[in-house]
ZADO-862376 format. One record per residue: residue in one letter; residue number from 1; x, y, z of N, C-alpha, C in turn. Coordinates in steps of 0.1 Angstrom, whole numbers, padded with zeros to 4 digits. Layout:
(atom "a",NUM,(X,Y,Z),(X,Y,Z),(X,Y,Z))
...
! end
This chain:
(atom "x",1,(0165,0158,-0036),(0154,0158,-0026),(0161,0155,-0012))
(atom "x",2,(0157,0166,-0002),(0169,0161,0007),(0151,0157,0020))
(atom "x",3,(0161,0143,0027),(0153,0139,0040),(0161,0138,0052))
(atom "x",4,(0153,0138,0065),(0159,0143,0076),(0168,0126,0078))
(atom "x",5,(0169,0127,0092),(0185,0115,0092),(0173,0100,0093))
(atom "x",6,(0176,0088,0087),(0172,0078,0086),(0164,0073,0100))
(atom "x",7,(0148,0068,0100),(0147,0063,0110),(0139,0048,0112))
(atom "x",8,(0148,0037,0119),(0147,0025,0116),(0129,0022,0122))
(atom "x",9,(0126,0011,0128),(0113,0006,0134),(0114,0008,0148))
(atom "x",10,(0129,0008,0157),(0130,0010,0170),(0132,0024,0172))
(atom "x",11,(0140,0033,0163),(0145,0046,0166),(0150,0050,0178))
(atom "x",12,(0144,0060,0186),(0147,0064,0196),(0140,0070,0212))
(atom "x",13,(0126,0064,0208),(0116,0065,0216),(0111,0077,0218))
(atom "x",14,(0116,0089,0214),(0113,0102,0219),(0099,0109,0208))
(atom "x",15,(0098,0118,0210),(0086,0127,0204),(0097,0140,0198))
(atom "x",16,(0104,0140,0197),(0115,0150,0191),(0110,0165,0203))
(atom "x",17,(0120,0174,0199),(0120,0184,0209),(0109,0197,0211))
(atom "x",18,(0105,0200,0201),(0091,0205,0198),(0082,0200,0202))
(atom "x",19,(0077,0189,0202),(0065,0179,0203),(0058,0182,0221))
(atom "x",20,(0067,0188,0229),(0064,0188,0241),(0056,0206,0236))
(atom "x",21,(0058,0211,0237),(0053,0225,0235),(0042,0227,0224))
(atom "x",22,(0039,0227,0215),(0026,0228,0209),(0020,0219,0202))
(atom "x",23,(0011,0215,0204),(0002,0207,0194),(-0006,0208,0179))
(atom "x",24,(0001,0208,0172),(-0011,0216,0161),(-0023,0208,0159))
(atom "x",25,(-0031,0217,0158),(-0048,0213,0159),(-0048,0207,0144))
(atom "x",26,(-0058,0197,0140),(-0066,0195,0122),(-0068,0208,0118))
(atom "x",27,(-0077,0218,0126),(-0079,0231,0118),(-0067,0243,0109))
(atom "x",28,(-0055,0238,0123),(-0047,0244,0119),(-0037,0239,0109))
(atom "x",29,(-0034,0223,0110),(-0032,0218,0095),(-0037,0221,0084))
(atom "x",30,(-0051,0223,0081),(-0058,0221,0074),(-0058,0238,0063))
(atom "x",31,(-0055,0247,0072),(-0054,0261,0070),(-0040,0263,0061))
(atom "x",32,(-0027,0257,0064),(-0015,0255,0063),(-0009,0246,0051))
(atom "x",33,(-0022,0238,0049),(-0020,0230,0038),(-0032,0240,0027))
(atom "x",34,(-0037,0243,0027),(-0046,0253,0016),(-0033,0262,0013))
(atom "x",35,(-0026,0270,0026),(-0020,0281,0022),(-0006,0275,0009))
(atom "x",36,(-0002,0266,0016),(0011,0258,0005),(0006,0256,-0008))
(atom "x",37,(-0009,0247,-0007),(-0013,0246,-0023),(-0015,0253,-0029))
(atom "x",38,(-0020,0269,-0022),(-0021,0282,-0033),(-0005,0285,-0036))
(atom "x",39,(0005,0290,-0028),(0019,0292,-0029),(0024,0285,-0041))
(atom "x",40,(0023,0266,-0041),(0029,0263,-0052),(0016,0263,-0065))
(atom "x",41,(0010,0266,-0063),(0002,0265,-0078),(0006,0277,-0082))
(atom "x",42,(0007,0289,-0079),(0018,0304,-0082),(0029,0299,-0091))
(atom "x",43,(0034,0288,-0082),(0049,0282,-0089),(0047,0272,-0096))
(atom "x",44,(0034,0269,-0104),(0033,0258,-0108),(0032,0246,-0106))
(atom "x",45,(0036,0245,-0093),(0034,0230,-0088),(0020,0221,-0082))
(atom "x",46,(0017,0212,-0084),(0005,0209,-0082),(0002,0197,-0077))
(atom "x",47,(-0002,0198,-0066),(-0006,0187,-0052),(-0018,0185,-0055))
(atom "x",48,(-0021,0172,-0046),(-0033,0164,-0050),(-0038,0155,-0034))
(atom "x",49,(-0039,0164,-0027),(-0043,0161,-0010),(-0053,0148,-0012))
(atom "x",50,(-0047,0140,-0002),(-0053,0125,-0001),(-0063,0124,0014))
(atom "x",51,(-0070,0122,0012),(-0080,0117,0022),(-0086,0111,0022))
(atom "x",52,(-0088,0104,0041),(-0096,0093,0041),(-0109,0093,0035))
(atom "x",53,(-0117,0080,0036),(-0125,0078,0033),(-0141,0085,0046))
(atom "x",54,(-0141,0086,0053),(-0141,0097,0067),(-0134,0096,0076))
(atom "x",55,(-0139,0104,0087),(-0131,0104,0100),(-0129,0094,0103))
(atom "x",56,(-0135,0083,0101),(-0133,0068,0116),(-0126,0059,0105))
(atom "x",57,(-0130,0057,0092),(-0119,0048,0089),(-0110,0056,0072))
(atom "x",58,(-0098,0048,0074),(-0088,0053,0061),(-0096,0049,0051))
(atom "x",59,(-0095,0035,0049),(-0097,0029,0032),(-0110,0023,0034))
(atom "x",60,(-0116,0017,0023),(-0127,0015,0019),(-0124,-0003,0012))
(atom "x",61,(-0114,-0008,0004),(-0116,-0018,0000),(-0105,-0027,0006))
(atom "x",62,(-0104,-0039,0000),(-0097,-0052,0009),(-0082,-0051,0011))
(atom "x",63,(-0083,-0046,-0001),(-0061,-0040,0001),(-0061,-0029,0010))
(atom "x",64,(-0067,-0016,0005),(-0068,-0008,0016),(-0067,-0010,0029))
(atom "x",65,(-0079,-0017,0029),(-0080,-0020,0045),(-0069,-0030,0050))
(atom "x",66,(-0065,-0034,0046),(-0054,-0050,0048),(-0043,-0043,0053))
(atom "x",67,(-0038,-0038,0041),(-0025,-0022,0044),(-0027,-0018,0060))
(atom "x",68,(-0032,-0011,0059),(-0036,-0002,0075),(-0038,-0013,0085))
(atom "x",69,(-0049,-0023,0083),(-0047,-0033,0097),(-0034,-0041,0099))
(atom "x",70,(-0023,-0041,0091),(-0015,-0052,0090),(-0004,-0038,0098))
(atom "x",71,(-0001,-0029,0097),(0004,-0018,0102),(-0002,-0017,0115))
(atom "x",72,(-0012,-0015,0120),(-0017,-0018,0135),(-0017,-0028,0140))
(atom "x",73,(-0012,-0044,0134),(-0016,-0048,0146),(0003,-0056,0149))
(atom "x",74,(0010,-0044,0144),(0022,-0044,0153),(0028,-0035,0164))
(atom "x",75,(0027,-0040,0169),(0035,-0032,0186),(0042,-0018,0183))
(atom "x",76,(0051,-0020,0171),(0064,-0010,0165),(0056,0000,0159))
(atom "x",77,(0047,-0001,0154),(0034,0010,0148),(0022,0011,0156))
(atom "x",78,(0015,0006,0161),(0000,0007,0167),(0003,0020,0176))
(atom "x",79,(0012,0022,0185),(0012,0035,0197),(0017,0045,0187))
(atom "x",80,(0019,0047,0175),(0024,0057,0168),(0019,0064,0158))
(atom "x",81,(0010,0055,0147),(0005,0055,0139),(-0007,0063,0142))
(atom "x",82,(-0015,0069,0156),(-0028,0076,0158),(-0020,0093,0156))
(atom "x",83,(-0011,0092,0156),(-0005,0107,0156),(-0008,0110,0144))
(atom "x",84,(-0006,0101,0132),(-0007,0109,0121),(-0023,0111,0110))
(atom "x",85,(-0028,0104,0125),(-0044,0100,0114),(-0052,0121,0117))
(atom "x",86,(-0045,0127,0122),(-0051,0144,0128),(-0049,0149,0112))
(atom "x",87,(-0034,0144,0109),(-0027,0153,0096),(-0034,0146,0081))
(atom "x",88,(-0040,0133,0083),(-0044,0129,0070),(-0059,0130,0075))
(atom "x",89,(-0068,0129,0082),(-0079,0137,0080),(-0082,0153,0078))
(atom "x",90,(-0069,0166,0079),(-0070,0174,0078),(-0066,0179,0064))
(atom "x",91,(-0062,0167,0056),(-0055,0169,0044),(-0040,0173,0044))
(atom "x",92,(-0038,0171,0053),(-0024,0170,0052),(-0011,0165,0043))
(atom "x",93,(-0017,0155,0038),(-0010,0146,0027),(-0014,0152,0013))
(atom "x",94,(-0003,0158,0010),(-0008,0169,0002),(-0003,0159,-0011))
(atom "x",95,(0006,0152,-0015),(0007,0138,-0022),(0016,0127,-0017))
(atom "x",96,(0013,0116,-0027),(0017,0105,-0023),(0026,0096,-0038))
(atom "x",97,(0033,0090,-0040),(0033,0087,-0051),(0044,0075,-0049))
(atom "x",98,(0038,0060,-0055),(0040,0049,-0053),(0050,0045,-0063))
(atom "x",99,(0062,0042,-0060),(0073,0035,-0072),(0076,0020,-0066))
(atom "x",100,(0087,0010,-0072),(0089,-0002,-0073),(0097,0002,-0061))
(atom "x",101,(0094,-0005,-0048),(0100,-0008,-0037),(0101,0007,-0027))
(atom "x",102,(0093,0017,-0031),(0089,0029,-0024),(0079,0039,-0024))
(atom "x",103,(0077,0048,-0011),(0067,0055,-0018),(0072,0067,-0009))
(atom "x",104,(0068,0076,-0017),(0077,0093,-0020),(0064,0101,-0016))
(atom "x",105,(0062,0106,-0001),(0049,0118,0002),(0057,0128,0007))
(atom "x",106,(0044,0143,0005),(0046,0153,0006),(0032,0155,0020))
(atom "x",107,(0040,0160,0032),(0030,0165,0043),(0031,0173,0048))
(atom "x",108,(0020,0183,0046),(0023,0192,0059),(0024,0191,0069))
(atom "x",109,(0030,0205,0078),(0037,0203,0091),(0030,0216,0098))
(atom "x",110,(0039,0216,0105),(0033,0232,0117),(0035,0243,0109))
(atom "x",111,(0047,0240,0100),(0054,0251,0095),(0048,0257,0082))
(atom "x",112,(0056,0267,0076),(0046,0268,0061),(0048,0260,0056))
(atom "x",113,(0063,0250,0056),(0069,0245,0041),(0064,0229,0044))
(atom "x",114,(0057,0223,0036),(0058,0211,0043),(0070,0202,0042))
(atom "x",115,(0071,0187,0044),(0082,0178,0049),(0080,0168,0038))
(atom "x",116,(0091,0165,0036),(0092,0149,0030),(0093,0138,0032))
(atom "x",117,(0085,0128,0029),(0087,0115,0035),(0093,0107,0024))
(atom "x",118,(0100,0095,0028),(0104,0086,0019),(0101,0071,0027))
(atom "x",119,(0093,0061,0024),(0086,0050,0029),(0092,0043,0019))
(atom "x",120,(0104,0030,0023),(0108,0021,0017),(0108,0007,0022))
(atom "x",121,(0106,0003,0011),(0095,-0019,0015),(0104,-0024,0007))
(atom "x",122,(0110,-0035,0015),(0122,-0048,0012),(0112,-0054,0002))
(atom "x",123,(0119,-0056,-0010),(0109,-0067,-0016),(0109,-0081,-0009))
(atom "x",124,(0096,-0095,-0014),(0101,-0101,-0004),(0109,-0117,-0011))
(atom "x",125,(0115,-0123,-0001),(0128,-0132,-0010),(0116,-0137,-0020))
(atom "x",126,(0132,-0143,-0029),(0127,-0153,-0041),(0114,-0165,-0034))
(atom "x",127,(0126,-0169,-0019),(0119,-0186,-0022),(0105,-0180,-0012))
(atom "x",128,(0101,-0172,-0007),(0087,-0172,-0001),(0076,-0163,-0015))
(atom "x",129,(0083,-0161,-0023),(0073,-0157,-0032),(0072,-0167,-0039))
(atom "x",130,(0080,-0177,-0041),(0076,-0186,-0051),(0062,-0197,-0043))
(atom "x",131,(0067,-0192,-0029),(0061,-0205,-0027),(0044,-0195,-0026))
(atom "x",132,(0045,-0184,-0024),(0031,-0181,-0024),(0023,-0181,-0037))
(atom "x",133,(0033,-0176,-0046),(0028,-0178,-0062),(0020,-0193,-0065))
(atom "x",134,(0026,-0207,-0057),(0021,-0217,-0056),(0012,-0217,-0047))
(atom "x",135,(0011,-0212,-0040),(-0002,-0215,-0029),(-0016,-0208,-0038))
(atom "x",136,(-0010,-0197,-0046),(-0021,-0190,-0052),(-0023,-0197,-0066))
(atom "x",137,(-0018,-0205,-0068),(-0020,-0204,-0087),(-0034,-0215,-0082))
(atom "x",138,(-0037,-0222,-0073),(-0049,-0227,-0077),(-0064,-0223,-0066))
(atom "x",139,(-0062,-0206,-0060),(-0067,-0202,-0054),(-0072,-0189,-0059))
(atom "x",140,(-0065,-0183,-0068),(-0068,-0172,-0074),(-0074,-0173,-0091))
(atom "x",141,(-0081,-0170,-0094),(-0087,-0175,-0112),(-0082,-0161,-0118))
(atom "x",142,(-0082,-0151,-0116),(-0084,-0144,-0126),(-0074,-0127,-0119))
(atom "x",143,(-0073,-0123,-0127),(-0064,-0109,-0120),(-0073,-0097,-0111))
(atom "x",144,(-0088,-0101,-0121),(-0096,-0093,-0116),(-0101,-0095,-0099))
(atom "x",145,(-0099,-0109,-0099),(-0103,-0118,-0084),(-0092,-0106,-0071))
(atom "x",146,(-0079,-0111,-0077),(-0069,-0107,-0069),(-0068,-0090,-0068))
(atom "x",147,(-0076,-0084,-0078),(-0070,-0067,-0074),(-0079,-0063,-0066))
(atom "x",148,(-0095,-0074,-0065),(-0106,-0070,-0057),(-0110,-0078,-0048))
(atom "x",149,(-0098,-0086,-0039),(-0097,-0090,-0029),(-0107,-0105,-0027))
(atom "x",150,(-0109,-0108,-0038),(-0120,-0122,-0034),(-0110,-0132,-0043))
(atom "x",151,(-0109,-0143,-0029),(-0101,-0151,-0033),(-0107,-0161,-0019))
(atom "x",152,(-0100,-0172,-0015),(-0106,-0182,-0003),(-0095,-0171,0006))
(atom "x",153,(-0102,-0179,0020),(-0099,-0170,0035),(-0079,-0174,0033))
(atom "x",154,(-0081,-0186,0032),(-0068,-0194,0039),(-0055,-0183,0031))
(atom "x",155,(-0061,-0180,0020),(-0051,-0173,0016),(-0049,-0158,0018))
(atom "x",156,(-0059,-0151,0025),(-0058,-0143,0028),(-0051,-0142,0044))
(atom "x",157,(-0055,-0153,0053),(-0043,-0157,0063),(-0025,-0162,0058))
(atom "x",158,(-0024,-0166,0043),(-0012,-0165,0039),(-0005,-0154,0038))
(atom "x",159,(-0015,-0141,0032),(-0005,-0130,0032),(-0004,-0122,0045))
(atom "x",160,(-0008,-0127,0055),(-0007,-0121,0067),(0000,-0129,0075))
(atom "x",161,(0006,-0135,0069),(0020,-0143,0080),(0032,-0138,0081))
(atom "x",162,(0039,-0142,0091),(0050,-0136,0092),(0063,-0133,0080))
(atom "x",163,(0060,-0140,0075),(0070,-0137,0058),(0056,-0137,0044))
(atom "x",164,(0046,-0130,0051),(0035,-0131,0039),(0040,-0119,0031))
(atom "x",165,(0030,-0116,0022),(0023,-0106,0017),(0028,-0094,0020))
(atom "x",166,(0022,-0089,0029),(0026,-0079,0039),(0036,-0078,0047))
(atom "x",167,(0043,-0065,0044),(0057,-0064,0052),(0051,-0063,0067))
(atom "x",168,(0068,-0066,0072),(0065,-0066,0091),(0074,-0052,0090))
(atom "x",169,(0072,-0049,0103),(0078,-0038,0111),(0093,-0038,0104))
(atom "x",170,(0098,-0047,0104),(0114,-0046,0098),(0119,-0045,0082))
(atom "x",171,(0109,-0049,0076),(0107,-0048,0062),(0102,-0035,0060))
(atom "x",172,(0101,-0022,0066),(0097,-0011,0064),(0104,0000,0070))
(atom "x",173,(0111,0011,0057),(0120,0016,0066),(0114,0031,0062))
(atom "x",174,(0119,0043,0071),(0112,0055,0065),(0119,0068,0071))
(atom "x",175,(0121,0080,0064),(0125,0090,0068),(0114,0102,0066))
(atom "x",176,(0122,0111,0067),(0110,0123,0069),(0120,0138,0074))
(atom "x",177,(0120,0146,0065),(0127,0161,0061),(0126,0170,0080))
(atom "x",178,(0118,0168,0084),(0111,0173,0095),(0123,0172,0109))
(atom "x",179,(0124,0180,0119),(0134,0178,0128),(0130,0170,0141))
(atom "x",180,(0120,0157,0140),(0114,0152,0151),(0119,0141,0151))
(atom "x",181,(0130,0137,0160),(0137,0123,0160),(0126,0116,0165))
(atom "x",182,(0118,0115,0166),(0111,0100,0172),(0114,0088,0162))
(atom "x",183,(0112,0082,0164),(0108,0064,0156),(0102,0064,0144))
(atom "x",184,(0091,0072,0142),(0083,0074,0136),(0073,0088,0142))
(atom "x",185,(0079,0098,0129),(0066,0107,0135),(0058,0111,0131))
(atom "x",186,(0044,0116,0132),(0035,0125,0128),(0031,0118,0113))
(atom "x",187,(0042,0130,0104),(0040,0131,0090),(0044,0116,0085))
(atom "x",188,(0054,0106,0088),(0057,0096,0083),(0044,0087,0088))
(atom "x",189,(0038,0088,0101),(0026,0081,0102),(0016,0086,0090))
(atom "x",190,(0010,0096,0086),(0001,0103,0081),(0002,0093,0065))
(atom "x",191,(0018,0095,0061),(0022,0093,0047),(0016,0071,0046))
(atom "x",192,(0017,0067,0058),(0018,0054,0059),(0008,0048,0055))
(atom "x",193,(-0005,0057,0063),(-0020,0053,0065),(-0022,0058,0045))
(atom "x",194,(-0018,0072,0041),(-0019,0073,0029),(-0019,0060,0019))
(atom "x",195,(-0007,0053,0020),(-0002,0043,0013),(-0016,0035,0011))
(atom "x",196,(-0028,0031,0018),(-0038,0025,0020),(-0047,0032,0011))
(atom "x",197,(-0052,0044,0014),(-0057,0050,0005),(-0057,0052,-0008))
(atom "x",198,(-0043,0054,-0014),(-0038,0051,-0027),(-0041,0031,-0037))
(atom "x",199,(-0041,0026,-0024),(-0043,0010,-0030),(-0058,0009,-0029))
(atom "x",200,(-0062,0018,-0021),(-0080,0018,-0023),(-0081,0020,-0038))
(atom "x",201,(-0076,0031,-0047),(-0078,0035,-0057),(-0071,0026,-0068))
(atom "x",202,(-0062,0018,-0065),(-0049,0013,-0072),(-0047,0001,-0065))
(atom "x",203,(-0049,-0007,-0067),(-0044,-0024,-0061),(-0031,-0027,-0066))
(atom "x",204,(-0030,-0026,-0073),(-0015,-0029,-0079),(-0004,-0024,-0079))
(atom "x",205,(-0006,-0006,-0074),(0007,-0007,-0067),(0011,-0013,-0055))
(atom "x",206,(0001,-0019,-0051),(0010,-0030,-0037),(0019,-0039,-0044))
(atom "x",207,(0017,-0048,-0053),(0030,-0052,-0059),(0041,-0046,-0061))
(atom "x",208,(0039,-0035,-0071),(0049,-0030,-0076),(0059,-0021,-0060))
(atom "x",209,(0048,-0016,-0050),(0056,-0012,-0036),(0066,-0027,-0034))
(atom "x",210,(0062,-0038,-0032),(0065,-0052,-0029),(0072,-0055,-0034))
(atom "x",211,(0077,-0054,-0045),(0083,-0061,-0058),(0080,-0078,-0060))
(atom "x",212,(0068,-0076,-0066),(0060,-0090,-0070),(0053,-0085,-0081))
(atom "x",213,(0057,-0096,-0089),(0047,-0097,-0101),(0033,-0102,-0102))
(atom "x",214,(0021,-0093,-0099),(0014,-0101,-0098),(0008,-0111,-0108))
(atom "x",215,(0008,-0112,-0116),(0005,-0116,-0126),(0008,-0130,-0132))
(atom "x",216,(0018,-0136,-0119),(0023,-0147,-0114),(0014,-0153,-0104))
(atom "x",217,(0010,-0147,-0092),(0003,-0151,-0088),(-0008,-0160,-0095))
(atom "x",218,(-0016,-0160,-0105),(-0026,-0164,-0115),(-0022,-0168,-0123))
(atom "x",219,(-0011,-0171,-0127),(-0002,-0181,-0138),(-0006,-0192,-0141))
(atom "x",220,(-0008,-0197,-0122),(-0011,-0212,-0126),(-0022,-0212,-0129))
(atom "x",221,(-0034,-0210,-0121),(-0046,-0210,-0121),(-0051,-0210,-0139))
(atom "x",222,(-0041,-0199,-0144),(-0043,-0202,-0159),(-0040,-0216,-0164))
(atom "x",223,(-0028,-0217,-0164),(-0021,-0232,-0169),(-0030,-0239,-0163))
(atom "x",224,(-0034,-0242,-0154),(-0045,-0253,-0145),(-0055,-0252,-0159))
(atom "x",225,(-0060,-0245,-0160),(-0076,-0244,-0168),(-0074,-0246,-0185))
(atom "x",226,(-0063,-0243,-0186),(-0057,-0245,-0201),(-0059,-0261,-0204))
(atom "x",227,(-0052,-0263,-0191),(-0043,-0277,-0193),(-0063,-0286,-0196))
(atom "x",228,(-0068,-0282,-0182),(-0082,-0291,-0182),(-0094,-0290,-0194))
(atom "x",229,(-0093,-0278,-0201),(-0098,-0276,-0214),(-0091,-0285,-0227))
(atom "x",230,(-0078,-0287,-0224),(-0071,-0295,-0234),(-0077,-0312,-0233))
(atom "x",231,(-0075,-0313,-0222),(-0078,-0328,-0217),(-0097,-0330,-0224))
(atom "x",232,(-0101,-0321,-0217),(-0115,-0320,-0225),(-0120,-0324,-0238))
(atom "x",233,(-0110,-0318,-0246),(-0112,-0317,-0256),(-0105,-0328,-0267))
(atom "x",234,(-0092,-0336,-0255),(-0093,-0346,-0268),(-0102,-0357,-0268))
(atom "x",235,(-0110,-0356,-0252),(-0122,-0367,-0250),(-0134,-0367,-0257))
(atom "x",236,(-0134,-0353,-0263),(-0146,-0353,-0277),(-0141,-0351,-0287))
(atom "x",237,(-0143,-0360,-0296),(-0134,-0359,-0309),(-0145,-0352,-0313))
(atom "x",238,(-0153,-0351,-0310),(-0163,-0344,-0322),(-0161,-0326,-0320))
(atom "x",239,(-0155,-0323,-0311),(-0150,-0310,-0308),(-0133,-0307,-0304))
(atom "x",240,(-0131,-0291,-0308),(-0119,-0289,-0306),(-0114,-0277,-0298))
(atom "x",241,(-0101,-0273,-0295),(-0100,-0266,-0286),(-0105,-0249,-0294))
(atom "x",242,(-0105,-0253,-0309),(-0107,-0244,-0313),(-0125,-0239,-0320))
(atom "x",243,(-0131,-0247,-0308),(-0147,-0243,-0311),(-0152,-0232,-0305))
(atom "x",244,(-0162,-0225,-0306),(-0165,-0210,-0305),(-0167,-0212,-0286))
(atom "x",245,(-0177,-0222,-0283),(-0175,-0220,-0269),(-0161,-0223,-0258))
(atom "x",246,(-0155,-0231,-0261),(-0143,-0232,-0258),(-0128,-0222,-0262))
(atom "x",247,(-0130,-0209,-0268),(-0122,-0202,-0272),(-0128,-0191,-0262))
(atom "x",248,(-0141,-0191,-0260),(-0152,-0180,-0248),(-0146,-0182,-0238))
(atom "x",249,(-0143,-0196,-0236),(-0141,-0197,-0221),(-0131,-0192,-0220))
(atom "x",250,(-0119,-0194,-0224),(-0105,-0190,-0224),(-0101,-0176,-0224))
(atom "x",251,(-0110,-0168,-0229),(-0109,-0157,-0230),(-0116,-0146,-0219))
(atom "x",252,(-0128,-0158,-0214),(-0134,-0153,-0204),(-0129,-0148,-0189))
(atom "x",253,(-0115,-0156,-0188),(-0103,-0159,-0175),(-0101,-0142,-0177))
(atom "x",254,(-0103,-0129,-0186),(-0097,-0121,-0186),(-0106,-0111,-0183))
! end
């Protein structure tokens, strides 16, 4: 899979050399990406175009949305990132596809063929995930809490700190097949805001993008409730950990 030359968070300030001469319109994305999906379905291949949720916003739930606002409200993306919202409301993003510490999209461009992106996320250190894993083991109960975004505030200000949750501007690195040296252009914005939309659908590839387990996160919160059930339970001798409601509860964490 070949991508155009590496481009960091600062790059090079420009709009690449084309960008001054035509603009392509949504309609005309939109025309360009039908025509590629008929072409490779001929050849067998088969795209799966991602779109927003409508025109005014990307995602619809708390990761989603988190994604995309945590992306705007850096300096290094906010002036950049509107370029590509023309190409993923016109379907541009013809796929997207999330692995352990990357995510691999296909976008159309002006041209017939579309471009490739490659979006790669630093996982983040040992000792700040441990320490968030602690912050969460007695703020998170259950896995279901954490893939659907209800958990207390404070911790949702945790993953939004400067070594939270969410990568910064320098924890995010990306390329793109396409000949537009900017910083960031077009199609790698389009592929970025995608990334949100896919965790609309999917919460848990944000870990695996991250490399976190989630499932740590809630460890404690388990052990916490284990432990207070046990304690419970030798204070009634007349009951045990292995009574019908006390086995419900335990089961109910899932």
């Amino acid at each position: 899979m070949a991508y155009g030359r590496r481009r960091s968070r600062y790059g090079y300030g420009g709009y690449g050399y084309g960008s001054y001469f035509h603009s392509t319109t949504g309609a005309e994305v939109s025309a360009l990406a039908r025509k590629t999906i008929e072409r490779a379905a001929k050849k067998g291949i088969e795209y799966h175009q991602i779109f927003p949720v409508n025109q005014r916003t990307v995602a619809a739930t708390w990761w989603g949305k988190s994604w995309c606002d945590n992306l705007q409200r850096y300096s290094d993306f906010s002036n950049r990132l509107p370029r590509g919202r023309k190409y993923l409301n016109a379907g541009g993003v013809l796929k997207l596809e999330i692995s352990e510490g990357q995510a691999d999209a296909v976008v159309q461009g002006s041209g017939t063929e579309p471009y490739r992106i490659r979006i790669q996320v630093d996982p983040l250190n040992k000792r700040r995930t441990k320490e968030i894993e602690e912050a969460c083991s007695n703020g998170i109960k259950t896995m279901d809490d954490l893939l659907k975004g209800r958990f207390p505030d404070e911790l949702k200000h945790l993953f939004f700190a400067p070594d939270g949750l969410f990568p910064r501007p320098g924890e995010i690195h990306f390329s793109c097949s396409c000949p537009d040296y900017a910083s960031m252009c077009k199609h790698v914005a389009a592929a970025m805001y995608a990334v949100g939309i896919i965790l609309d659908q999917n919460p848990s590839r944000f870990f695996l993008l991250r490399g976190i387990q989630a499932d740590k996160l809630i460890a404690g919160a388990l052990d916490n409730r284990v432990d207070r059930m046990l304690k419970n339970a030798r204070k009634k001798s007349s009951r045990t950990i292995g009574d019908e409601e006390e086995v419900a509860a335990l089961f109910g964490l899932f």
